[in-house]
C-alpha positions in Angstrom: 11.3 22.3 -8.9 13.4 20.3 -11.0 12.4 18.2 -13.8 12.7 14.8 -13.6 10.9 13.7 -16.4 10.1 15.2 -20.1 8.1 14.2 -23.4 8.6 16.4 -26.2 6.4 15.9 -29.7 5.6 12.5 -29.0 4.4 10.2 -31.6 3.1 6.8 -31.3 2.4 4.8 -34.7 0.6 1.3 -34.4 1.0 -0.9 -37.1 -1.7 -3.4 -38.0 -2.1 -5.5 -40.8 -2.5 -3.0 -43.9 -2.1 0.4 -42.3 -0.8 2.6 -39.9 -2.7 4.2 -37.0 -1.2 7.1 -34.9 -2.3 6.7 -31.4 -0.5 9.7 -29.7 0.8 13.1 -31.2 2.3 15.7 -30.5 2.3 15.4 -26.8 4.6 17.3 -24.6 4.6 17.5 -21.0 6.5 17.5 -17.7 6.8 15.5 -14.4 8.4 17.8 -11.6 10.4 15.9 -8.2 7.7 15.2 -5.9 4.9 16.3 -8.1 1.5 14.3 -8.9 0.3 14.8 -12.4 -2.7 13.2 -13.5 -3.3 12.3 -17.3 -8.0 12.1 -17.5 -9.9 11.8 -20.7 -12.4 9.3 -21.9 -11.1 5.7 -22.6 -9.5 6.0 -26.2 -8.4 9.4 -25.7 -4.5 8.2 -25.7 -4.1 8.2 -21.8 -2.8 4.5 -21.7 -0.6 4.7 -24.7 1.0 7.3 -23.4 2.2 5.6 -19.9 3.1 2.8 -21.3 4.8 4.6 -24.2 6.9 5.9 -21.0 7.7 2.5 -20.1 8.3 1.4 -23.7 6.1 -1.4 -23.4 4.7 -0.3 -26.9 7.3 -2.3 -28.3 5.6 -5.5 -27.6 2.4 -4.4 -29.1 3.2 -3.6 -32.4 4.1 0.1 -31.6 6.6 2.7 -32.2 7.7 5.8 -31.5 7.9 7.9 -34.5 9.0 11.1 -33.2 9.8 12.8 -30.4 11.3 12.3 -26.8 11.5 10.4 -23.4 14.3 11.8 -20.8 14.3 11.3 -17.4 17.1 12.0 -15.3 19.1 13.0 -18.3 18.5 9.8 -20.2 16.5 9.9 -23.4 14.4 6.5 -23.5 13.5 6.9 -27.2 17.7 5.8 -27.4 17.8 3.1 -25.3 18.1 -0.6 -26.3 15.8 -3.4 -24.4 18.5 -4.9 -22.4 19.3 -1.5 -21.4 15.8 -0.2 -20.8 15.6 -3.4 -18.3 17.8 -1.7 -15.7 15.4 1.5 -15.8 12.2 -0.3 -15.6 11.6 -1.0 -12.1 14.5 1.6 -10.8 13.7 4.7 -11.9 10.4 4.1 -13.3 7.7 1.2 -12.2 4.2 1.0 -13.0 1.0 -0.4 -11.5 -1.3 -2.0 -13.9 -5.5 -1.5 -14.0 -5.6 -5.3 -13.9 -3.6 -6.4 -11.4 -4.3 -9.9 -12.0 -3.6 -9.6 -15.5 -0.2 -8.0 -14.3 1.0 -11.1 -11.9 2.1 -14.8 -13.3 -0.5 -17.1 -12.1 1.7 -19.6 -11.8 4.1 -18.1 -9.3 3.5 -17.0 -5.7 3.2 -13.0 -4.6 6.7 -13.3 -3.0 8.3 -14.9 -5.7 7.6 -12.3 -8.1 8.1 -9.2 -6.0 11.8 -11.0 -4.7 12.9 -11.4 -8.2 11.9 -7.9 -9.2 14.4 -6.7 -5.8 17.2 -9.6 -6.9 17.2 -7.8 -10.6 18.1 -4.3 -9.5 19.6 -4.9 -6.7 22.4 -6.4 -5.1 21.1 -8.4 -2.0 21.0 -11.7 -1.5 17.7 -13.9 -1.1 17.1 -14.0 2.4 17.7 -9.9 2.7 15.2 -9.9 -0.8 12.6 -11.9 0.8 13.2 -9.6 4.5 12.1 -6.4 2.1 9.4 -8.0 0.3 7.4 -8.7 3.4 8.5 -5.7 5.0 6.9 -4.1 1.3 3.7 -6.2 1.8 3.0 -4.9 5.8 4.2 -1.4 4.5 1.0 -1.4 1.8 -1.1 -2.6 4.3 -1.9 -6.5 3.2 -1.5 -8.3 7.4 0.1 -11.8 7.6 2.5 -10.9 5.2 4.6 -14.0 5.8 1.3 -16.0 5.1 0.6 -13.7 2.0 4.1 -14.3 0.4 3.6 -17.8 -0.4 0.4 -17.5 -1.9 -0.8 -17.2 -5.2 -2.4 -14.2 -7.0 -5.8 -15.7 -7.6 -6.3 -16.7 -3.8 -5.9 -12.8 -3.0 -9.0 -10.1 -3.1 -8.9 -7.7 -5.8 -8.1 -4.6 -3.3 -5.3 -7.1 -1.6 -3.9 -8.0 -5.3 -3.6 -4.1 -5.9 -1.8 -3.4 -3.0 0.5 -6.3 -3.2 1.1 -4.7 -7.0 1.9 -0.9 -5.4 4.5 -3.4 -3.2 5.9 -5.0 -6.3 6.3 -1.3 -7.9 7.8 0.4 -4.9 10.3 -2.9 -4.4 13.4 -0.8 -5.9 12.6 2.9 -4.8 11.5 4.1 -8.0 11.9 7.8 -9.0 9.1 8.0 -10.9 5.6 5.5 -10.2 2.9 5.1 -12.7 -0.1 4.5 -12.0 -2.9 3.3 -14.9 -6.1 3.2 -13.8 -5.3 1.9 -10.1 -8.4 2.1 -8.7 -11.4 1.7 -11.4 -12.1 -1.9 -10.8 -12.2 -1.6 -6.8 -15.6 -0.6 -4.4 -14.9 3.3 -3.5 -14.0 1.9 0.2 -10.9 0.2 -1.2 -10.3 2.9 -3.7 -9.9 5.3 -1.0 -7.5 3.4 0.8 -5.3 3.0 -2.0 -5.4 6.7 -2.7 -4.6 7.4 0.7 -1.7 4.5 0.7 -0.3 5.7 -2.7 -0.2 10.0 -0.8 1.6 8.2 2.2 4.1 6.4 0.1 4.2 9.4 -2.0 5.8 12.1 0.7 7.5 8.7 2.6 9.9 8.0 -0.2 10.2 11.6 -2.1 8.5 10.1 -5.2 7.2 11.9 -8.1 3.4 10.2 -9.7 1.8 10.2 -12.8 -1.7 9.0 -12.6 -3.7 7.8 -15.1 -7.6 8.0 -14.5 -11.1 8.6 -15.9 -12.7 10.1 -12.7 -12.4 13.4 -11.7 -13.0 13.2 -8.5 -9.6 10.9 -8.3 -7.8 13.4 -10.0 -9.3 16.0 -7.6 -7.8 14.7 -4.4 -4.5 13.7 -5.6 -3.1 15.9 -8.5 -0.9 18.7 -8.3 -1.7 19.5 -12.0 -4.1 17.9 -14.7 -3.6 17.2 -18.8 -6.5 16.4 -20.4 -6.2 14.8 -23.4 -8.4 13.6 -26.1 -8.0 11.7 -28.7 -4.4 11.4 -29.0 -3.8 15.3 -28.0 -3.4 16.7 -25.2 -5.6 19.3 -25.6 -5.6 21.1 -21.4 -3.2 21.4 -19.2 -3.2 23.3 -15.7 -2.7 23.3 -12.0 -5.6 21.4 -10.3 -7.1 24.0 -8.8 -7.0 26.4 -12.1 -8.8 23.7 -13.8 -11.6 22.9 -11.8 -12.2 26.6 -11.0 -12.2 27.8 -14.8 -11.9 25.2 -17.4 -10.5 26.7 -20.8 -11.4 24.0 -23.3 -14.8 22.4 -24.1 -13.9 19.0 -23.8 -12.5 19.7 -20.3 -15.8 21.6 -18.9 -17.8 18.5 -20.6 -16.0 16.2 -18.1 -16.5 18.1 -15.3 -20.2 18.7 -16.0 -20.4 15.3 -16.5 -19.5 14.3 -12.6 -22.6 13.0 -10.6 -22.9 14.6 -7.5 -23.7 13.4 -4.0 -26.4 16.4 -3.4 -27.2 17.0 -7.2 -30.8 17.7 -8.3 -32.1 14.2 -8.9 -34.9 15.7 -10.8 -33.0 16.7 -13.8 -31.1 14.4 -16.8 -27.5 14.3 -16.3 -25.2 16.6 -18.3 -23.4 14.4 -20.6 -21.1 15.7 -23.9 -22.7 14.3 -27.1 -21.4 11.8 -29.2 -18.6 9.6 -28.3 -15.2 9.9 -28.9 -13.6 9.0 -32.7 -11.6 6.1 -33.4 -8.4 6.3 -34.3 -9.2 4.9 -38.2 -11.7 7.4 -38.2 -10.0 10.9 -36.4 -12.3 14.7 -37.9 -9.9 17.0 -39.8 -9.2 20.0 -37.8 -9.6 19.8 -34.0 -11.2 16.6 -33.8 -13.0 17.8 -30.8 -15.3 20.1 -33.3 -18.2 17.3 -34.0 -18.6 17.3 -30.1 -18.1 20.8 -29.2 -21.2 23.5 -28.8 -19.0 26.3 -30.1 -17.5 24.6 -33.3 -17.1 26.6 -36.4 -15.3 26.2 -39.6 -11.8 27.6 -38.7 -12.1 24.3 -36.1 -13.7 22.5 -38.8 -10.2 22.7 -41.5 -7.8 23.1 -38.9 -6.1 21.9 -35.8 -5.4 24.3 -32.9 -1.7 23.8 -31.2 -1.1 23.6 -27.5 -1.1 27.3 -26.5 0.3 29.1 -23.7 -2.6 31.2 -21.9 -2.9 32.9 -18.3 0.1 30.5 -16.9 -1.3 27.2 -18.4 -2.1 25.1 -21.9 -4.8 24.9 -24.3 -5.6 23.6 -27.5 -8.4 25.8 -28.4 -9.1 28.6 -31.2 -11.2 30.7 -29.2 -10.0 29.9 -25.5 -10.9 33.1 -24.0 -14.2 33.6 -25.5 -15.2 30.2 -24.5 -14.0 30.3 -21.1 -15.9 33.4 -20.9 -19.2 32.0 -21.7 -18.5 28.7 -19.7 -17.3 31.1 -16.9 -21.0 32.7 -16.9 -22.5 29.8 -17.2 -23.7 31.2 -20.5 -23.7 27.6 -21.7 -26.6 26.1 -20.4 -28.7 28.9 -21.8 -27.4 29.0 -25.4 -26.0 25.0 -25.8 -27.6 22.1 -25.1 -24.9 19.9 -25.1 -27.7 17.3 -25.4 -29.9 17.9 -26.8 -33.9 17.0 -25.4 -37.0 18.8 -24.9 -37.1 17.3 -21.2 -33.5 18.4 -20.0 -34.2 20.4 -16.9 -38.0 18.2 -16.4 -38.8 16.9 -13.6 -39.0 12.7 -14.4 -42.1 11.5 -12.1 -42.5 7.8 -11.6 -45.7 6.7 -10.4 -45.1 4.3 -7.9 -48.0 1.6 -6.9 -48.4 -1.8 -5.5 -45.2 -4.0 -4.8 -44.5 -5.9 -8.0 -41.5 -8.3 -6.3 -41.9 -9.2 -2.5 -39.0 -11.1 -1.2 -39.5 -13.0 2.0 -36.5 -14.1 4.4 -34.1 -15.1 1.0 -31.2 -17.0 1.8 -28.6 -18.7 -0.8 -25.7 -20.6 0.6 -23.0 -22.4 -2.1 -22.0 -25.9 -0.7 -17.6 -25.9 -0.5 -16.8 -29.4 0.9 -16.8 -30.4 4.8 -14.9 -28.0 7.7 -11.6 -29.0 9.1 -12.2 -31.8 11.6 -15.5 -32.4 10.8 -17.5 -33.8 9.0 -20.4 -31.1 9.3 -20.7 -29.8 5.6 -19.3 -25.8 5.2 -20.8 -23.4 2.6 -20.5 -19.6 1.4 -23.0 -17.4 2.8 -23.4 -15.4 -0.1 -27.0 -14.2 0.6 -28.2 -14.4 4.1 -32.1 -14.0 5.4 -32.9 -10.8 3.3 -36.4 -9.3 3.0 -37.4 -6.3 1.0 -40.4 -5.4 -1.9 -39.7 -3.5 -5.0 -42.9 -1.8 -5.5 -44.3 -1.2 -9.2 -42.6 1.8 -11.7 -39.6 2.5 -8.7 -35.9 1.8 -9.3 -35.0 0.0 -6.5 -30.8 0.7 -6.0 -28.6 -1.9 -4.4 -24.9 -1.1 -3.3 -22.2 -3.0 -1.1 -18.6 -3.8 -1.7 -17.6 -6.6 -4.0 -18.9 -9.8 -2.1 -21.7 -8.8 -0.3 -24.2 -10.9 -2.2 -25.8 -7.7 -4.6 -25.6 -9.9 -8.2 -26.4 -13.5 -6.2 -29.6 -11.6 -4.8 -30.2 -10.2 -8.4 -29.7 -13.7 -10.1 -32.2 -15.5 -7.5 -34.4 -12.7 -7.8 -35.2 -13.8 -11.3 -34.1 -17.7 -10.6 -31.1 -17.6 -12.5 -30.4 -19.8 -9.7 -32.1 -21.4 -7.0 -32.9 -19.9 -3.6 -31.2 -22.4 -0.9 -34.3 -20.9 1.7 -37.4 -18.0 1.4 -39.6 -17.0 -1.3 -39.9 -14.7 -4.1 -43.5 -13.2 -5.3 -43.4 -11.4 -8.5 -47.1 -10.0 -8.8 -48.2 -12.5 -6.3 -46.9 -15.6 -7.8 -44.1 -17.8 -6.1 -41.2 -17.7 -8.6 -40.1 -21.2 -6.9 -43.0 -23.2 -7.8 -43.0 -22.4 -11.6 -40.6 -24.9 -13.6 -40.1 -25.1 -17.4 -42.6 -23.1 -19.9 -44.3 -21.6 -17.1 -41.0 -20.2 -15.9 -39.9 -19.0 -18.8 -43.4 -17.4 -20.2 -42.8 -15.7 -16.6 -39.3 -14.5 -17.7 -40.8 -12.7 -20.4 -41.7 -9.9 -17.9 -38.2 -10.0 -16.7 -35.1 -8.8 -18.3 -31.3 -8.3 -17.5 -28.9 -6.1 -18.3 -25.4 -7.0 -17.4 -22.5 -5.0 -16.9 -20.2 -6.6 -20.4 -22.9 -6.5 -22.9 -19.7 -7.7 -25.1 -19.4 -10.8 -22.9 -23.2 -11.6 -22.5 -24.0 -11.8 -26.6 -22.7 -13.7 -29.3 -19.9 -12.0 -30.9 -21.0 -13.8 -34.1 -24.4 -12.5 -34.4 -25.4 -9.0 -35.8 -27.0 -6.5 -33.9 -30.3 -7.6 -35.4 -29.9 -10.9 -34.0 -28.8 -9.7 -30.8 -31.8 -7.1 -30.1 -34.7 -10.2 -31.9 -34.0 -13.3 -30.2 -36.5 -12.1 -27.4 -38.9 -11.3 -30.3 -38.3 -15.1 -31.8 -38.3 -17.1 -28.5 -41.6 -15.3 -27.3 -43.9 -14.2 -29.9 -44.8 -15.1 -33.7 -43.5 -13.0 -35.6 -42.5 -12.5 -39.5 -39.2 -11.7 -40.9 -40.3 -8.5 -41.6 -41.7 -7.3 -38.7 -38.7 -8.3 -36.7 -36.7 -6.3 -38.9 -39.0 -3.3 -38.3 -39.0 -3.6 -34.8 -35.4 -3.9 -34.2 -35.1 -1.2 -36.1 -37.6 0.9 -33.9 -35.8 -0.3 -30.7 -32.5 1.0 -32.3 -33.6 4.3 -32.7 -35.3 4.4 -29.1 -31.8 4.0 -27.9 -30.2 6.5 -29.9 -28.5 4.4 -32.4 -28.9 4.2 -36.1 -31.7 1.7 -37.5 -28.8 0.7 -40.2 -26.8 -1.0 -37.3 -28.9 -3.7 -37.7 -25.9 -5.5 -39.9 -23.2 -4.4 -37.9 -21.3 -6.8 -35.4 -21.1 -6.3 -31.7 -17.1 -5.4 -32.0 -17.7 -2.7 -34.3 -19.4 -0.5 -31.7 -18.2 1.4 -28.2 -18.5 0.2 -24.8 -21.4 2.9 -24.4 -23.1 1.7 -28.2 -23.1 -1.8 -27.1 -24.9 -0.9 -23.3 -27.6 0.8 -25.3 -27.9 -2.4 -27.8 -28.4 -4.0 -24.5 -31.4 -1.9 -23.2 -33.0 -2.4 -27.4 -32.8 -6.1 -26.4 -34.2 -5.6 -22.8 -37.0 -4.3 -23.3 -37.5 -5.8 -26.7 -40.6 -7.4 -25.8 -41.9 -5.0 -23.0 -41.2 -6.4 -20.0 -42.2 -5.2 -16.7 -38.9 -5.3 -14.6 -35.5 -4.6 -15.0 -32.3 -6.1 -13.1 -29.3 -3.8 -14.2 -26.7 -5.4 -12.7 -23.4 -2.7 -12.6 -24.8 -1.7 -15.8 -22.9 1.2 -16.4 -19.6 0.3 -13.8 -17.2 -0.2 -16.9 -18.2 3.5 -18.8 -16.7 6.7 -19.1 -18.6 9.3 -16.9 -19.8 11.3 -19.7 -21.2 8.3 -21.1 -22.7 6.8 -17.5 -24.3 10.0 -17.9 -25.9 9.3 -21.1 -27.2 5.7 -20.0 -28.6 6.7 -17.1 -30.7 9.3 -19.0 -31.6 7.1 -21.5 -32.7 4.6 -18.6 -34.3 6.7 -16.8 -36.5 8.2 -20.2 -37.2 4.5 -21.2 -39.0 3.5 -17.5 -40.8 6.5 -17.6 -42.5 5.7 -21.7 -42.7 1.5 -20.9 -43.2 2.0 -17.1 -40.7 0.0 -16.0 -39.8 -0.8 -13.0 -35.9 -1.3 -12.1 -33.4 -3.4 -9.5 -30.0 -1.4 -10.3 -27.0 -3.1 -8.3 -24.1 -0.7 -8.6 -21.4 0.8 -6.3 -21.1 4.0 -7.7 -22.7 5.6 -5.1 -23.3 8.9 -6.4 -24.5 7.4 -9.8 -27.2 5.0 -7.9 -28.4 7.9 -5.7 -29.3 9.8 -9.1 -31.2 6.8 -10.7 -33.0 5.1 -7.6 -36.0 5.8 -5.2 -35.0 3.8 -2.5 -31.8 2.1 -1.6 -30.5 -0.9 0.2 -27.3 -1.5 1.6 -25.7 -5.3 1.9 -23.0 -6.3 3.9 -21.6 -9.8 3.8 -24.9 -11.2 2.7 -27.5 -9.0 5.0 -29.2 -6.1 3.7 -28.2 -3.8 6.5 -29.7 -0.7 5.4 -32.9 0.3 3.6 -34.0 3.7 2.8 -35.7 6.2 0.8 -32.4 7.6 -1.2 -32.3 11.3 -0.5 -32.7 10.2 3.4 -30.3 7.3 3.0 -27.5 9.9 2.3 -28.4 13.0 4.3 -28.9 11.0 6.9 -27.1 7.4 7.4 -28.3 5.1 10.1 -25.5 2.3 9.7 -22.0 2.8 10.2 -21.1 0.9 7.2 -23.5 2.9 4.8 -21.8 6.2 6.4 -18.0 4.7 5.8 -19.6 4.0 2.0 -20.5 7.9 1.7 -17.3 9.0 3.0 -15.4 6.8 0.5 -16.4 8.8 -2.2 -14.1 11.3 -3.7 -15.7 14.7 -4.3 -14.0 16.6 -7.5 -13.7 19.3 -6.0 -9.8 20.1 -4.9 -10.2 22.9 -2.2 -12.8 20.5 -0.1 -10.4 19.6 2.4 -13.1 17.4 4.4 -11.9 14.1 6.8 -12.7 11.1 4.9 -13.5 8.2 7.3 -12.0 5.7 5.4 -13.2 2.3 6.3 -10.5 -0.2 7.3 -10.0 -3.7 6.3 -11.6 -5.7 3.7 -14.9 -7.3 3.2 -14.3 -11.1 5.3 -15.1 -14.2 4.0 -18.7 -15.3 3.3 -17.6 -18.6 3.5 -16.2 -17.9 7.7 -18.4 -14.2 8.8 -18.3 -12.7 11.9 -19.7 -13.7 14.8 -22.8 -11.2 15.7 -22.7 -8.1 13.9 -21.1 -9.5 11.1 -19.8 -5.4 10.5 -18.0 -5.4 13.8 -14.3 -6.6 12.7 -14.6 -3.0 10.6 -16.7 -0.5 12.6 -15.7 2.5 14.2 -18.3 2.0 16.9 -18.3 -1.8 17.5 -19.0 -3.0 21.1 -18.8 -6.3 22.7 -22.6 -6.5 21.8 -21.5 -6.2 18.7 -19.6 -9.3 18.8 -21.8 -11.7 20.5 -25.5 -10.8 19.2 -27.0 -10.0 15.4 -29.0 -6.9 15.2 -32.6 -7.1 14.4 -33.2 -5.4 10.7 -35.7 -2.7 12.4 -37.6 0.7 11.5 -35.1 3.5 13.1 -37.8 6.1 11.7 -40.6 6.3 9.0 -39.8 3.7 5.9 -36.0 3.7 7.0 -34.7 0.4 8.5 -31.0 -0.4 9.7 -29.7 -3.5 11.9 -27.6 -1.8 13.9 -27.2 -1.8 18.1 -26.0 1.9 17.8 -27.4 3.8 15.1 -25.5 6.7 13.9 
């Protein structure tokens, strides 16, 4: 096939205040006509730099392209002024961003911004513009598109924002569509949609992808051949199914082990690669994948190994074929433990007793003003008649798509706010009568740990601060024994006790979750509400947190709510599971039973969302249609119905009961699957 884009030895210099960081080097690669290429790695492993380095939107962020190439269709990029660069963007190559919002002007509508990106490069006039934009819009899937042209981007869903993006990127017939992160924001229902739109589009208009992504599973399904890159290096490259088949580099098997599975051993820790990876101000000598890697040695150590050609693929490694061998015969997980821990292959046992929270018909409704033409007041029905019990040392999972009440439940769990109607008994006392001290002497048995630990802590304070401000607000203690403590909670997480002077910037997304569980259980508490606690990490380091939580509850005893909708990653951590929809726990379930064998259609389509890393699984993914509706106007009856496969006109008119369909399983469903 012919080429239709090539890097060769790119570098990527930053420049900051006093020095000079290289971001990217040495990367060379290839995108053929028609081909899907995806670019995986853990965040700060250069796979971001590198598309927009494509784009040269570097330009506006302090970077520059020290060496190297960018051609596509004959044209270096590297040579190209701005103005000039202006007529490629959007032509030949567009891009969809990880944040769509971020991406759109908030203070123009959809249609105005996706007609002035077809008036730039093309020659139509406004009415013929605004013709292909909704014709774009309905093309992507997003209904109404007339309706949805003339509004603005923060009255759209996050899954409707995206796909109104793909229509923004598609608007000129690009040769070439990147694609950064497209999906790692969105519920796996959504995700697979847009993975499914972006194949249709793909063999509709002749288009060649690169994709940008963390999650192998992603990469699995769509790519005709994967680089792996880490920090700054590409450091793999090779045909999908070559690469999941026989990895030749450490880092690259790492990932994969690293992927939770749908029907892995619950018993055992997750694999996860040790460490994290460098900075950029802070990069090894040599390969600066050696401090990570179980077969480091000092050749690795002093120097860096190129990209080599092996067996019809790339590696940057000294001792490919040995390695491969031994990862090959599984030799690793008998001479390397990757992480190391006497319990690795143990068995964790929770003792499980007496429910500790017992939540009795819950509801929580948000007041938003009176309905049209009337005067009968309208509110959001964000949590809706939910009953359940988490019983004492179980993790109790909770999954649904964005909006169907999983954090509100979490929050009025622990009276973060108010219940609207129902009661909530932690150990037999009703949350909803206790106000002020007694409230918050109760609170001391209940923690939260929230999916930005950046966002939830004061940026200002140290890590000591951070971790004893429990310590302060609910027992007497000195100066000293704070400092001791802290310190003890620092290394029960696996960080250093010296980051007790270090600010909260100054560590990694995965350092700053596990400064989150120090301060959690700081001051011992009984229950845990982990609200998408890990949602924002790299797998391999999901991996580690879920080890670490999971070691934690089994020394303090804890017992956990974890909201997530990583499904495969909440199946590994929880007991039991519920499934909301729209407000109404719909499904409830011990977990292995929950996902071999699904009562509710909804908790089925939620399985079959999820993409399975492996490339030569060709099985038919049920995708579920639509979006989640509005909690503020639901459904009549089943309030699943507008979405499911298997709706009726029962359906419709009547609400199922939430009943037993067999032992200590429960659905609300007229027709069980």
């Amino acid at each position: 096939m012919e080429k239709l884009l090539e890097l060769k030895d790119l570098r990527v210099d930053f420049t900051s205040s006093n020095h000079v960081l290289t971001a990217i080097k040495d990367v060379t690669l290839d995108i053929k006509k028609g081909e899907t290429v995806c670019i995986v790695g853990e965040s700060g492993s250069g796979k971001t730099v590198t598309s927009k380095t494509i784009m040269r939107l570097i330009d506006y962020e302090n970077g520059k392209i020290a060496e190297g190439s960018i051609v596509i269709d004959g044209i270096d990029l590297t040579k190209l002024s701005q103005k000039k660069l202006r007529s490629i963007r959007g032509k030949k190559i567009a891009m969809i961003f990880q944040e769509p919002m971020a991406a759109f002007d908030p203070v123009f509508t959809i249609g105005k911004q996706i007609i002035e990106t077809i008036l730039e490069h093309k020659h139509s006039n406004k009415l013929e513009a605004k013709a292909r934009a909704i014709y774009l819009l309905r093309r992507v899937g997003i209904s109404d598109a007339e309706i949805r042209l003339n509004q603005y981007p923060n009255e759209m869903s996050g899954g409707m924002l995206q796909r109104a993006m793909i229509a923004m990127a598609l608007a000129c017939d690009p040769d070439l569509l990147i694609a950064d992160e497209p999906t790692t924001a969105l519920d796996v229902t959504i995700q697979a949609q847009i993975l499914q739109l972006l194949e249709e589009l793909k063999e509709e208009l002749g288009m060649s992808i690169l994709l940008i992504t963390h999650d192998m599973g992603v990469a699995a399904k769509m790519a005709d051949r994967i680089i792996v890159m880490y920090a700054g290096k590409i450091v793999e490259q090779a045909d999908v199914k070559q690469l999941f088949e026989r990895p030749y580099h450490p880092y690259t098997y790492g990932l994969l082990q690293s992927i939770t599975n749908v029907d892995g051993d619950r018993s055992k820790k997750l694999y996860s690669i040790k460490g994290s990876i460098p900075g950029l101000d802070d990069l090894p000598f040599g390969c600066h994948f050696h401090p990570r890697c179980p077969f480091a040695t000092d050749l690795c150590k002093s120097e860096s190994p190129p990209l080599m050609e092996v067996n019809n693929r790339q590696t940057a490694c000294w001792y490919t074929e040995e390695v491969s061998e031994k990862l090959f015969n599984k030799d690793l997980e008998t001479k390397v433990d990757v992480q190391p821990q006497k319990e690795m292959a143990q068995a964790i046992s929770v003792v499980i007793g007496e429910p500790l929270f017992e939540v009795q018909e819950l509801s929580k409704y948000y007041p938003i003003g009176k309905k049209l033409f009337s005067r009968q007041q309208a509110y959001i029905s964000a949590v809706d008649n939910v009953s359940f019990h988490i019983n004492v040392g179980e993790t109790f999972g909770l999954v649904g798509e964005s909006g169907s009440g999983k954090s509100t439940l979490g929050r009025v769990l622990l009276q973060l706010e108010k219940p609207t109607s129902g009661e909530v008994f932690f150990q037999g006392q009703d949350l909803s009568k206790l106000h002020g001290r007694a409230l918050r002497e109760m609170r001391r048995d209940m923690q939260v740990i929230y999916q930005d630990p950046y966002g939830s802590v004061n940026p200002r304070w140290k890590i000591g601060e951070i971790i004893g401000e429990p310590l302060q607000v609910h027992e007497t203690i000195s100066v000293k024994d704070k400092i001791d403590r802290v310190q003890e909670l620092l290394e029960i997480v696996g960080l250093n006790k010296n980051s007790y002077d270090r600010y909260p910037h100054e560590f990694s997304g995965g350092q700053r979750q596990r400064i989150a569980i120090a301060r959690a259980i700081a001051i011992n508490p009984k229950f845990i509400l982990a609200d998408e606690a890990v949602s924002a990490l790299d797998v391999s380091v999901q991996a580690q947190i879920i080890n670490l939580l999971k070691d934690v509850q089994k020394e303090r005893k804890l017992t956990y709510l974890f909201i997530g909708h990583g499904l495969n990653i909440v199946r590994h951590i929880s007991d039991r599971i519920g499934v909301m929809y729209l407000g109404h726990l719909v499904e409830l379930a011990n977990s292995e039973e929950l996902f071999l064998h699904p009562a509710h259609h909804y908790t089925k389509g939620l399985i079959e969302s999820i993409p399975v890393a492996d490339p030569t699984c060709l099985r038919e993914r049920i995708t579920l249609s639509g979006e989640i509706p509005s909690p503020a106007n639901p459904p009549s009856g089943c309030r699943f119905h507008t979405r499911c496969p298997a709706a009726t006109a029962r359906c419709r008119e009547e609400q199922p009961l939430f009943s037993e369909v067999s032992k200590g399983h429960w659905a609300a469903c007229h027709h069980p699957v």
